[in-house]
C-alpha positions in Angstrom: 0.0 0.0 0.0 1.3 3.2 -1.2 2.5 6.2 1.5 0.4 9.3 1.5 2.3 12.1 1.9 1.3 14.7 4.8 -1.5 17.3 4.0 0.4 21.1 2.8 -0.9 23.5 5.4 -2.9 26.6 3.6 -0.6 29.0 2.1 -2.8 31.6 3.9 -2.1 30.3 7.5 0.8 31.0 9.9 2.5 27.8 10.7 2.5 26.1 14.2 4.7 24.2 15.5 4.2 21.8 19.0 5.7 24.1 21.5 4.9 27.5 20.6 1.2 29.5 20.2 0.3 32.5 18.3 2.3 35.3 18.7 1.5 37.7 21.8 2.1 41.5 22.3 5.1 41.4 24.6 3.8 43.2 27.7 7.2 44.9 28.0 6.8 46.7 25.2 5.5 49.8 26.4 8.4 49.9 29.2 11.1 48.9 26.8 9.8 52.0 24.2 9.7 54.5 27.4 13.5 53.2 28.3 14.3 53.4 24.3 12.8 57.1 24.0 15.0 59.7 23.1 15.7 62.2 25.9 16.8 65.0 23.7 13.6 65.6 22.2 11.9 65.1 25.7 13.5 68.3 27.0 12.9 69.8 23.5 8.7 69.7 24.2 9.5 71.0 27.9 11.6 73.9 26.8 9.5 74.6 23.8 6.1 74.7 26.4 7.7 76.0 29.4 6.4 73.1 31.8 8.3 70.3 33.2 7.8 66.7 34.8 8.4 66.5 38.2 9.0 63.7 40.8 7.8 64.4 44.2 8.3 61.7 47.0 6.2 62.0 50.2 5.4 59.5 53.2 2.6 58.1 51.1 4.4 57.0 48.1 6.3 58.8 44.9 4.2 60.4 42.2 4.9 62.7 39.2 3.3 65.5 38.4 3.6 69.1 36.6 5.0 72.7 37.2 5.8 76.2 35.4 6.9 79.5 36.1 5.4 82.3 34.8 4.3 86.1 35.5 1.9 86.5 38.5 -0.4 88.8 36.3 -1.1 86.0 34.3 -2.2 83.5 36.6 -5.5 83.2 38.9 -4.7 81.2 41.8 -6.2 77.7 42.6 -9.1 78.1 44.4 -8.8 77.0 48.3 -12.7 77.4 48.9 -13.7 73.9 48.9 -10.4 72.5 50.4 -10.6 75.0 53.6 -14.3 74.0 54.1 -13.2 70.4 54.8 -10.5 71.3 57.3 -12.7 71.2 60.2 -9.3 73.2 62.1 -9.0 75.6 59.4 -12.9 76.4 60.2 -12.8 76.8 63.6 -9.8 79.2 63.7 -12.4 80.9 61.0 -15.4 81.2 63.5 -13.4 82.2 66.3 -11.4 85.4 64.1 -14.9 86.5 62.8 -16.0 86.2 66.4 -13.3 88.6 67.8 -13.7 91.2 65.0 -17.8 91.2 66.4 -16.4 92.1 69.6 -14.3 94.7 68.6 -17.0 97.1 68.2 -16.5 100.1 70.6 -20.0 101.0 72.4 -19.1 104.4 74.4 -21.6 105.1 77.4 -20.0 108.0 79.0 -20.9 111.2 76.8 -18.1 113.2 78.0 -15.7 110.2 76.6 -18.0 109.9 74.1 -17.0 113.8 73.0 -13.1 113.3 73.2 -13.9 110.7 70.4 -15.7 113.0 68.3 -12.6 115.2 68.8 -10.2 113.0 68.1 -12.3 112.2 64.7 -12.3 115.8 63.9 -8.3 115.9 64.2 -7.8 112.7 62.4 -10.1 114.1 59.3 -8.4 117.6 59.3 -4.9 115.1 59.6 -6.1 113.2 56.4 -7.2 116.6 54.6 -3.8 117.8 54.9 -2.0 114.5 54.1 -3.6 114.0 50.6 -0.8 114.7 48.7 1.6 112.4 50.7 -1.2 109.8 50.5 -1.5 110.1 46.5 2.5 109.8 46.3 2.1 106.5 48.7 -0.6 104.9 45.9 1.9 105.4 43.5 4.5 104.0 44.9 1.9 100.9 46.0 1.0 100.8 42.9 4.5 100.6 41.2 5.6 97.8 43.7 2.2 96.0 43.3 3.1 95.9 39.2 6.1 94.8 39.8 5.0 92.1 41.8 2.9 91.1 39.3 5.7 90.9 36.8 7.6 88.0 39.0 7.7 84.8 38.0 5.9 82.7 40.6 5.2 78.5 40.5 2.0 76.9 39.2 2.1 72.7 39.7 -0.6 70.3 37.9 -3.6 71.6 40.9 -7.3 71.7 41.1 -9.3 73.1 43.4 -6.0 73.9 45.9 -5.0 70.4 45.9 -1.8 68.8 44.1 -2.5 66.1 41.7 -0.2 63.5 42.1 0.1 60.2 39.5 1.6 57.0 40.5 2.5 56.3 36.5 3.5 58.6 33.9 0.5 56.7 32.0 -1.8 57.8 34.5 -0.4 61.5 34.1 -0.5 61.9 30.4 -4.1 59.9 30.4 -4.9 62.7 32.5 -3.5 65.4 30.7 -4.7 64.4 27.7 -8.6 64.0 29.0 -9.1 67.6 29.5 -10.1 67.4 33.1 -10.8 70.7 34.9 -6.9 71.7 36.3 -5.3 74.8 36.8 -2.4 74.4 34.0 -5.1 74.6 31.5 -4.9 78.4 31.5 -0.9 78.5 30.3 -1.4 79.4 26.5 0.7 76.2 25.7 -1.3 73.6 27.8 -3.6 72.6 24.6 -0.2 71.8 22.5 1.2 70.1 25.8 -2.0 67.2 25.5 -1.6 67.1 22.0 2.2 65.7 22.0 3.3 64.7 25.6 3.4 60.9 25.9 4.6 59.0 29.1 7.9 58.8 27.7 8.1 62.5 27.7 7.7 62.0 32.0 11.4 61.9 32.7 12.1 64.8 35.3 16.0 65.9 35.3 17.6 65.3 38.7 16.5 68.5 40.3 13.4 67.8 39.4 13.5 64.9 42.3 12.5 65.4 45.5 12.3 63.1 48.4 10.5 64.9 51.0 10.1 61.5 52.8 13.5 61.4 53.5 14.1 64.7 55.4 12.7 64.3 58.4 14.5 61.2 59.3 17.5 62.7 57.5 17.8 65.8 60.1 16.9 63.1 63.1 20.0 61.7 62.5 22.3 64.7 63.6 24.3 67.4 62.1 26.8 64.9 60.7 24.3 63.6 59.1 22.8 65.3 57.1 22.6 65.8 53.7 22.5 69.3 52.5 21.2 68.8 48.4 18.7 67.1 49.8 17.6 69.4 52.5 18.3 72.6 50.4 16.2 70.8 47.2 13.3 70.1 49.8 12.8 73.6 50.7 12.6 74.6 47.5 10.2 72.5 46.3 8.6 73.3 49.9 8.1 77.1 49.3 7.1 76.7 45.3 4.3 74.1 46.9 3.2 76.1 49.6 2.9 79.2 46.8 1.3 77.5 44.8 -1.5 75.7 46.9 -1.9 79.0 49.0 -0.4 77.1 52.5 0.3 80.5 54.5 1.2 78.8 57.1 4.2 76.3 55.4 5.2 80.3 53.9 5.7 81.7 57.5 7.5 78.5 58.7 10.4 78.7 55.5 10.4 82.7 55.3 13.3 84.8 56.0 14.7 85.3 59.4 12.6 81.6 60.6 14.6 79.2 61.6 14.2 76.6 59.2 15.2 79.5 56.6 18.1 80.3 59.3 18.9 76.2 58.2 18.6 76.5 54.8 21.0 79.2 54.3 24.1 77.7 56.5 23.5 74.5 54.7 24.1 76.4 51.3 26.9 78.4 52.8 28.6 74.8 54.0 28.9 73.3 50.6 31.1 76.3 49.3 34.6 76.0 49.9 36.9 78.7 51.5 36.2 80.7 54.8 32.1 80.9 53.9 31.6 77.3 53.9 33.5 76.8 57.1 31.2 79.8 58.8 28.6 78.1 57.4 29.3 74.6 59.3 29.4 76.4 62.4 26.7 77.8 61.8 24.8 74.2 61.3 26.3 73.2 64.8 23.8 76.0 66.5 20.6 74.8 64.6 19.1 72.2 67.0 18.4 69.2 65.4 15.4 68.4 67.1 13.3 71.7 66.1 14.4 71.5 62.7 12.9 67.7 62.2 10.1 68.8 64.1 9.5 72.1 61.7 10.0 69.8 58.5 7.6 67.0 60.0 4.9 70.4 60.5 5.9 70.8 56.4 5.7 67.5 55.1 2.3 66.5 57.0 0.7 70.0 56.0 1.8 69.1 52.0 0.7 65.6 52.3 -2.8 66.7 53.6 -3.4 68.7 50.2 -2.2 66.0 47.6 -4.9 63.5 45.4 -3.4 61.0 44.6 -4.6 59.1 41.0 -3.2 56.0 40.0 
């Protein structure tokens, strides 16, 4: 009986061999194109829009998220209505100020006191009268400082409603960009371009775009031979742009000139120069206490933390 040779498989079907199935989409893929992505033209779309990726690190966990710079005049801030209304501190402190102002109405009984008022009203009108002049030379000069104010470059991070927006992937940032969810970046003139083109490759912060504010308080517990001053001086940087930018008065006061954690920040930048200033600035370090400093920062950190959403 003759052989029969083996059926030809259709010229139209893959073959399949006994150990290996179709073909499947590598789930690497996506990674390995991020890792492959060129970094030069990443930088190019950040420079060309004005906004760059940033990596914040907090006790929660590490998310990216957005910032610019530009002119105060051309920014409204985030608005902290909602987010004060839920701090149940924030709106006690609020009853109890408008409470004191209701009290500091003046009722005068005594009509012989109640004259020396009128008096001294009369005096401070005829005072006024003469002061016009001086007055309308003060508005100017208000007015000059106020426009220069406005003319200052001040931060603006990926915010909504005075809270951060913080993404645990740079998928979930660029899904959200490009969405056109309600955020405050959407008013820069380039944020329409920016969800047009930015792709999660393009989320590659440079390495002062990294902050690990987790790390500072346990940093400064450790001692002044300890610590680590790009770390510290990067975190109060990022510290005062946050606190700007999410309208915490209260993280401003506690990094502003003449505090002490601003008393910190400028001996640790004085210690990293060589020469006479960065020995000054060492000695200066040894006076700081290390307690109160990692007690101030822990007052920072918890304040930021309260304020961020975090979206996966």
């Amino acid at each position: 009986m003759a052989r029969q040779s083996p059926q030809r498989p259709d010229a139209d079907e893959p073959e399949l061999d006994d150990t290996t199935g179709p073909t499947e989409p590598d789930a690497t893929d996506e990674s390995e194109a991020v890792a492959d992505a060129d970094p030069g033209a990443s930088r190019a779309l950040w420079e060309e829009l004005r906004i760059d990726p940033v990596e914040i690190a907090l006790p929660a966990g590490t998310g990216y998220t957005l910032r610019a710079y530009r002119p105060a005049s051309e920014l409204t801030p985030t608005d902290v209505a909602e987010r004060d209304a839920d701090d149940p501190f924030l709106a006690r402190r609020q009853v109890v100020e408008a409470e004191d102002d209701e009290d500091g109405d003046v009722v005068i009984l005594d009509e012989e006191i109640a004259r020396e008022f009128a008096e001294s009203d009369d005096e401070e009108k005829r005072s006024k009268d003469g002061d016009t002049d001086a007055k309308g030379d003060k508005d100017d000069t208000d007015e000059k400082a106020a426009e220069e104010a406005g003319d200052e470059e001040v931060p603006i991070f990926l915010t909504h409603r005075g809270r951060l927006l913080l993404f645990k992937t740079p998928e979930a940032l660029v899904s959200f960009v490009r969405s056109g969810a309600p955020n405050d970046l959407s008013q820069l003139d380039s944020w329409n371009e920016l969800s047009e083109r930015v792709e999660p490759a393009d989320i590659a912060p440079l390495d002062e775009d990294i902050y690990e504010l987790d790390l500072v308080v346990e940093n400064l517990r450790g001692g002044h031979d300890t610590w680590d001053p790009t770390l510290l001086i990067e975190a109060g940087e990022v510290a005062r742009d946050l606190s700007y930018a999410l309208r915490l008065p209260a993280v401003l006061d506690m990094l502003s000139a003449g505090s002490s954690l601003d008393d910190l920040d400028e001996a640790l930048r004085a210690s990293v120069n060589g020469g006479i200033g960065g020995f000054l600035g060492r000695r200066r370090l040894k006076k700081i206490g290390a307690q109160t400093a990692s007690l101030g920062w822990r007052t920072i950190v918890g304040k930021i933390s309260a304020v961020v959403d975090w979206r996966d």
